[in-house]
N, C-alpha and C positions, 0 to 999 in steps of 0.2 A: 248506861245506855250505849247500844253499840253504833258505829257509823248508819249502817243500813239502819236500824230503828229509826234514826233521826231522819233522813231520806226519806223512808215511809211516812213518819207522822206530819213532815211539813208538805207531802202531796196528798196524804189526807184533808187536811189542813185548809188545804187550795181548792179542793174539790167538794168541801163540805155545804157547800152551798147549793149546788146539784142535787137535782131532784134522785133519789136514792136509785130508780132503775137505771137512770143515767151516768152511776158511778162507777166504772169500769174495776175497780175493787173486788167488789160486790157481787160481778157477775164469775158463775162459778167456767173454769179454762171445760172445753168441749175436747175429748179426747177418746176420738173415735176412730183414732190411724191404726194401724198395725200395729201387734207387739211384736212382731218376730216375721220374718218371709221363708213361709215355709214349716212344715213340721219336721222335729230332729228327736231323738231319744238322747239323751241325757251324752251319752258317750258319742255320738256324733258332734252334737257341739261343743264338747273337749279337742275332737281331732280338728274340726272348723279353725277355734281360737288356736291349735298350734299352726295350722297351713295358714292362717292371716300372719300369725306374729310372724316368724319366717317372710313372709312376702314383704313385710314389713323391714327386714333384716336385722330383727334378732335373733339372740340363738338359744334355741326352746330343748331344753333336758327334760326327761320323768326320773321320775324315783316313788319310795313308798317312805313313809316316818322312819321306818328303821335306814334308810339307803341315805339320805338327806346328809345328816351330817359328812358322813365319806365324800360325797359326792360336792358340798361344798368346798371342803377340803381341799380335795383336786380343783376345781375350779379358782380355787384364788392363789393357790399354789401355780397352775400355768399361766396366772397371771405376774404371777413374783408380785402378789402383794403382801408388802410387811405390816401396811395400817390400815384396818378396817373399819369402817366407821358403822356405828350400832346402834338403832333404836332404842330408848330405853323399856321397851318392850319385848321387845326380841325375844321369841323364847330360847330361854339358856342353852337348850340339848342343840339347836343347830348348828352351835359353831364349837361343838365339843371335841371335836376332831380335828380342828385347826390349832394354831399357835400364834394367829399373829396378834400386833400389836392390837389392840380394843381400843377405839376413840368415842368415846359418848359424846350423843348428840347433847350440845350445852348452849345455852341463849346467846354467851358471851361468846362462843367461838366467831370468828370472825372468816369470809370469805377466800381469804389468804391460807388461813389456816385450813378450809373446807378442801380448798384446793390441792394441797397436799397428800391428803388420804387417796392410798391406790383403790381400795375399793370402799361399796357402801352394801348391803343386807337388808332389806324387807321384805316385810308381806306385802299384802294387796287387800283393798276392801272389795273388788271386784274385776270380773275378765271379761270383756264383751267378743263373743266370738268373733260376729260378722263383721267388726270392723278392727281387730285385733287389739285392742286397748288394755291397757293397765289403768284401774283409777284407782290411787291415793287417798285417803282422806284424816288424812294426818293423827290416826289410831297409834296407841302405844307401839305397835311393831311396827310401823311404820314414819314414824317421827315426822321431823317439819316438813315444810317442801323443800327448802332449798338445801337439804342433806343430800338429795336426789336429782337436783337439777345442777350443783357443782365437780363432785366426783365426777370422772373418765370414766367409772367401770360401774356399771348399775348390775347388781344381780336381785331378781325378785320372787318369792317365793307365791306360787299360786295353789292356794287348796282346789283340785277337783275332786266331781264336779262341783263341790258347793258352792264355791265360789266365780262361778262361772253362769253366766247367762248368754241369751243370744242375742240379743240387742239393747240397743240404748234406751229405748224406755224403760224395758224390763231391768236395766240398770239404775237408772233414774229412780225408779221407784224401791229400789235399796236403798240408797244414798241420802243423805241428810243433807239439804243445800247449806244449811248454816256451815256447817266445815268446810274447810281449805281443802278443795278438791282439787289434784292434780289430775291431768290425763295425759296418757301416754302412749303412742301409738310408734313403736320402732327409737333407735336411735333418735338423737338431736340429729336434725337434719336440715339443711335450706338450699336454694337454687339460687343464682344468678339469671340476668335474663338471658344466658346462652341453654341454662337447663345445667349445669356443672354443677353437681351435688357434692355438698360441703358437710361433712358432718363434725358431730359435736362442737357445733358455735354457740347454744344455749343449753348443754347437757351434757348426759355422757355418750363417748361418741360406741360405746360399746354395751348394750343391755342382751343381758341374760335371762332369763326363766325358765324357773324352773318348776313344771306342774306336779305337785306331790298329792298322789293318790293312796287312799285308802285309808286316813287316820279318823 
């Protein structure tokens, strides 16, 4: 039984005593907000989610399946990275063009060690246009959370459009909440109370994506 199970059953638990309309359990969430502001065709809210990331500051590439690998290539090449750190999901063909070192993501590795790798490689379970998000959910191509929140250099790989929606419910309603959902909106970034923005204090201070169209 997992932590939340136990959580849930001892406020059941607590509340079984309650007459059944009374038990907030029970009553079914009213979700009658908007899915989305505005109507967009499909390639509109591809162009949306790269003008948020951007706004966001990161830095958003296209390509198509065949262009991907090359174009990784280059990318962690001008970074001078020699250790890659890899999902073990990862589809194989994307880093067929590169050379560098391969670090599998391992239970044992330790933060020290995470720390060391110049880059890291994923997908995405999903792209929220309007508010330019990356969310994680810890899928084979995308491994744990904290492969992703140690590395300096995040590159992420986004299927459009399928993998893209325009808003958070409409992402919400993709998403499996039992898994380790990360979300990710630009670089790590935070302010002091002067407003001096500090990046990469909890992440990498540099994310890339890359929207690969047409497979």
């Amino acid at each position: 039984m997992s932590s939340r199970e136990r959580i849930l059953g001892r406020v059941r638990r607590a509340l079984a005593d309650l007459p059944a309309d009374e038990r907030p359990y029970e009553e079914a969430v009213t979700r009658d907000y908007l899915r989305e502001h505005g109507e967009r065709t499909a390639g509109q809210t591809v162009e949306l989610l790269a003008e948020n990331l951007a706004d966001y500051r990161a830095v958003v590439h296209r390509t198509d399946p065949e262009g991907l690998p090359d174009l990784l290539m280059r990318l962690l090449a001008a970074r001078g990275s020699e250790r890659v750190l890899v999902p073990p999901g990862l589809p194989p063909g994307w880093l067929a063009a590169a050379d560098p070192t391969r670090i599998h993501d391992r239970a044992v590795s330790t933060a020290r060690e995470l720390d060391r790798v110049d880059s890291v490689v994923t997908g995405c379970a999903v792209a929220i246009a309007e508010t330019g998000t990356l969310v994680l959910d810890g899928s084979p191509d995308q491994g744990r959370r904290r492969i992703t929140l140690i590395p300096d250099h995040h590159i992420c790989v986004v299927r459009v459009p399928d993998q893209v929606v325009a808003s958070v419910p409409q992402a919400l309603g993709r998403l499996d909440p039992a898994r380790p959902l990360t979300w990710i909106s630009g670089p790590s970034a935070t302010s002091d109370i002067e407003l001096d923005r500090v990046e990469g204090v909890h992440g990498p201070r540099t994310l890339e994506v890359v929207l690969m169209s047409g497979e």
